[in-house]
N, C-alpha and C positions, 0 to 999 in steps of 0.2 A: 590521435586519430582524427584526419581531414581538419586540423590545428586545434581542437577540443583535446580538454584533459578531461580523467575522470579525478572527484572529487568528492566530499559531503554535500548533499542539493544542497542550491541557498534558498532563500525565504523568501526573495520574490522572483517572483516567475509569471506564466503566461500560458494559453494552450491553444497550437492549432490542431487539424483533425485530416485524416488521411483515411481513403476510402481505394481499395483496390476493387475491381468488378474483372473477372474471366466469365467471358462470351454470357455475362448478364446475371455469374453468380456473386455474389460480395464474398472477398476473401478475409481472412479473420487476420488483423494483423495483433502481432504474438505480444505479449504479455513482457515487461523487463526489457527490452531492447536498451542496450544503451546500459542496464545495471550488472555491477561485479557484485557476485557473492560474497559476501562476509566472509574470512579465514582468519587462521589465528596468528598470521601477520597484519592483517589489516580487519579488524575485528568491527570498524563501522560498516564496513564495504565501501563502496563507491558508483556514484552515476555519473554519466557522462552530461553536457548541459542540454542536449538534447537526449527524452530518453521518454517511454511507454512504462505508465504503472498498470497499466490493463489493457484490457482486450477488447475495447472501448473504440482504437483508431487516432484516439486522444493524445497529441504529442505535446511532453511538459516539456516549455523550452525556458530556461534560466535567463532572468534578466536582471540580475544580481547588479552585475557592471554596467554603467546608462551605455545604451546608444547598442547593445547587444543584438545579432540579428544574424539569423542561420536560414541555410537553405534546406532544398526535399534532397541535395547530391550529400549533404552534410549527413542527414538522417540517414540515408541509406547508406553510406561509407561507416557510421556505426553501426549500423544490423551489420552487415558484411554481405549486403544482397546488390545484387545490376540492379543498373537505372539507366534508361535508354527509350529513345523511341520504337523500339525494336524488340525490349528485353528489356524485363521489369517481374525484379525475384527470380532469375532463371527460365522465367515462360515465356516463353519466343512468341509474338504477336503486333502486329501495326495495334502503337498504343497510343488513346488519346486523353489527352488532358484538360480538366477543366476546373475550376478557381472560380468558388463565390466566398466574395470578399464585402461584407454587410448586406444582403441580398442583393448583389447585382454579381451577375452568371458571365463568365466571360469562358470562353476557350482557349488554351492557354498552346501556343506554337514554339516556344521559342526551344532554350534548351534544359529538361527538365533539372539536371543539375545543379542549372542555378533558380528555378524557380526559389521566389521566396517562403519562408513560412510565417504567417501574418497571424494576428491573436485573433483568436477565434475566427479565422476564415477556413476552408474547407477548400478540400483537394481531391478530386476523383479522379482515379486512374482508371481509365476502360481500357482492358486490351483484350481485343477481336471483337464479335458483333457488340455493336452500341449502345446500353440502353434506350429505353423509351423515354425515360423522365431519369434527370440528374437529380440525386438526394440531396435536401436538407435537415436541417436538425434544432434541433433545441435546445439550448447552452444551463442546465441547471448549477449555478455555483453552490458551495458547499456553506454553509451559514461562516459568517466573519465570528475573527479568534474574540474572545471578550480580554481584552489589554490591561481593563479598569480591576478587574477583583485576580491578581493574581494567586493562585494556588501554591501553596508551600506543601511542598513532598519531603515532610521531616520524619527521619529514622525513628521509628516506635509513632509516628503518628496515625489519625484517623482521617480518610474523605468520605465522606458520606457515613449515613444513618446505618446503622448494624440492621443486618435480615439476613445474611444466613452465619449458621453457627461459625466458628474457628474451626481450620483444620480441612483435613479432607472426608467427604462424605462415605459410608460403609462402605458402596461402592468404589471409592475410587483407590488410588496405590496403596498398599498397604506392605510394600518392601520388594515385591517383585517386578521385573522391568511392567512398564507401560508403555506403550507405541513404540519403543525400540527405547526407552527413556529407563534409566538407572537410578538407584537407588544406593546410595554407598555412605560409609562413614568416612572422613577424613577426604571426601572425592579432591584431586587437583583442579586447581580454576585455572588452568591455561586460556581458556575462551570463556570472557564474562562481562556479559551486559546484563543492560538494562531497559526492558520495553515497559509500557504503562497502557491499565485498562483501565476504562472507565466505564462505569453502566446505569443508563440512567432511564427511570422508569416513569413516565407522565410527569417529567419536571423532576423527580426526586432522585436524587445521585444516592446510590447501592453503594456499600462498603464493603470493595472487596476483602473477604476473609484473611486473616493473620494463619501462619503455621499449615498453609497448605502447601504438601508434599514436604512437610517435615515431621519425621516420627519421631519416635524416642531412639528409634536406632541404627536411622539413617536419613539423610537429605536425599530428593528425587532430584534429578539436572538443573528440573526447573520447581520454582516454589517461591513463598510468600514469605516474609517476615514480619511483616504488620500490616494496617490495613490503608496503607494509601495509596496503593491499585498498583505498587511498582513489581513487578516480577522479574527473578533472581533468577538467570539464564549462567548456570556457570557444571563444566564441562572437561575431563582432560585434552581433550579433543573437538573439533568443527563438526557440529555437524545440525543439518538445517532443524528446526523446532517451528510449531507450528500452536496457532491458541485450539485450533485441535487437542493437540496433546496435553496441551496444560489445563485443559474441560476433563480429559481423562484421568490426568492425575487427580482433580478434584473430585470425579463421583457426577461430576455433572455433566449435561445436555447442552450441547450447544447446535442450533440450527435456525435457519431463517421463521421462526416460529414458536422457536422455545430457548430460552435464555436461564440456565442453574435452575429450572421447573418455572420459571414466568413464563407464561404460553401466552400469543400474541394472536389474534384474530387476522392483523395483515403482514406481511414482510415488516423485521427488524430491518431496521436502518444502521450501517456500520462507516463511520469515518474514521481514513486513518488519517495523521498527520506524522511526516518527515520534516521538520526541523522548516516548516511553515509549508512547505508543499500538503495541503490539504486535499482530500476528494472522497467521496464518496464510493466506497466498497462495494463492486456488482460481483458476486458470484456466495459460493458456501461459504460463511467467516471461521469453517474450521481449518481451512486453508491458509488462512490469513500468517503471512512466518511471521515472528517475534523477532526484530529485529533491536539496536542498540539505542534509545531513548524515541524510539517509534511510538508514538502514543494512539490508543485506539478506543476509540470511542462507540457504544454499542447504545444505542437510541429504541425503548422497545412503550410504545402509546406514541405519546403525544410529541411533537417535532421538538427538538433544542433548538433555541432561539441561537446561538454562539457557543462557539467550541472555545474549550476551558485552555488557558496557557498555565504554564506551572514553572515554577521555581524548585529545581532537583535540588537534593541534596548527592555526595557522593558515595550510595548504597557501598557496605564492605562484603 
């Protein structure tokens, strides 16, 4: 696609930011642009090296290979949307452009095609009346990985301090579907990964529970086998799973406020990371899909100084 492949991200990368405006409202640019859904041919998925993990504006551009560098015609040849002075997303309008690159505001003429996408510079699109004032923004990066204390993710192992019991709570699965999620004995793993939670509460990393969503006579899709936060995604068949659903298999609460009964006075902080692509989670985190060694990290007090890296094992 416009000579991008899609791929597994790599781990360094960069982000510029894209702003539409029709006749002075801000248009929402969508959420994934740029990512293949996970199937059970291709069971990591894939993104392309430019590509949107939210709803942000925020475009993560790979720079894995030195000297890497894409345009807004690149970007837009992967959405599959116009780009034109004319036509921009399908809405026909005299469109202008303009480019602050370290605070200094330029208006941008040429051809939008090739405009470049620069790290951290910002791009507003106005098509029809003009704004008053062109936006800026505020670049918050996500705290740096800690490198020095790796984390060993060993089969039957423990991360963090035990707080809640084994298992799944009275409310939660107890053999019958949950959120569209099964319950079966002998199930096929045609589709099986491996995503990782972590929860940490004023500095203190929470051990997620062992044996949840597994009974005495039956495993749920998704479920635990010990307590070092990896969750066992396996499945006869694709289909999307969400930390949603695996709050419901457990019995527990999940929401911007309450984490497994820890209730929080301000907004829970949620990072995810993709294989070093870090950011910070804006929206409900029961939304959040569980995808194949996606690690997610749930921050509820006080800030985490550095997000944890880990050494997997290969879960069976």
């Amino acid at each position: 696609m416009s000579g991008l492949n899609c791929k597994v991200a790599g781990n360094s990368y960069t982000y510029s930011h894209l702003s539409i405006y029709l006749n002075g409202q801000q248009l929402t640019v969508p959420t994934n642009i740029g990512a293949v859904t996970p199937s059970l041919t291709l069971q990591t998925g894939c993104v392309y090296p430019i590509h949107t993990d939210d709803a942000s504006g925020k475009i993560r551009m790979d720079v894995t290979t030195a000297g890497s560098s894409y345009t807004l015609g690149q970007f837009f040849a992967v959405w599959g949307q116009t780009l034109s002075s004319s036509n921009v997303t399908g809405i026909a309008g005299t469109v202008t452009a303009w480019v602050n690159n370290g605070g200094t505001l330029t208006q941008y003429t040429g051809d939008l095609a090739s405009l470049p996408l620069t790290a951290k510079g910002e791009i507003t699109l106005e098509i029809g009346t003009p704004l008053t004032q062109i936006p800026t923004y505020t670049w918050t990066d996500p705290p740096a990985f800690d490198t020095t204390n790796v984390i060993a993710l060993n089969y039957g192992g423990v991360v963090g301090s035990s707080f809640w019991p084994t298992g799944n709570t009275s409310s939660g699965g107890t053999g019958t579907p949950v959120d569209g999620a099964t319950c079966a004995a002998g199930m096929a793993e045609n589709y099986h990964v491996h995503p990782h939670l972590a929860i940490i509460k004023d500095g203190q990393w929470l051990a997620l529970p062992a044996q949840i969503g597994i009974l005495s006579s039956c495993n749920y899709e998704m479920h635990t086998h010990d307590s070092t936060g990896i969750i066992h995604v396996e499945t006869p068949a694709y289909k999307q799973y969400t930390l949603g659903m695996f709050f419901d298999i457990w019995g527990q609460p999940l929401s911007t406020t309450n984490v497994a009964g820890i209730t929080s006075t301000s907004d829970v902080v949620v990072y995810i990371n993709d294989n070093g692509d870090s950011r910070r989670y804006i929206g409900d985190p029961r939304n959040i899909v569980l995808q194949s060694h996606r690690d997610i990290t749930i921050q509820i007090g006080s800030p985490v100084s550095s997000l944890a890296t880990y050494s997997w094992y290969e879960p069976q």
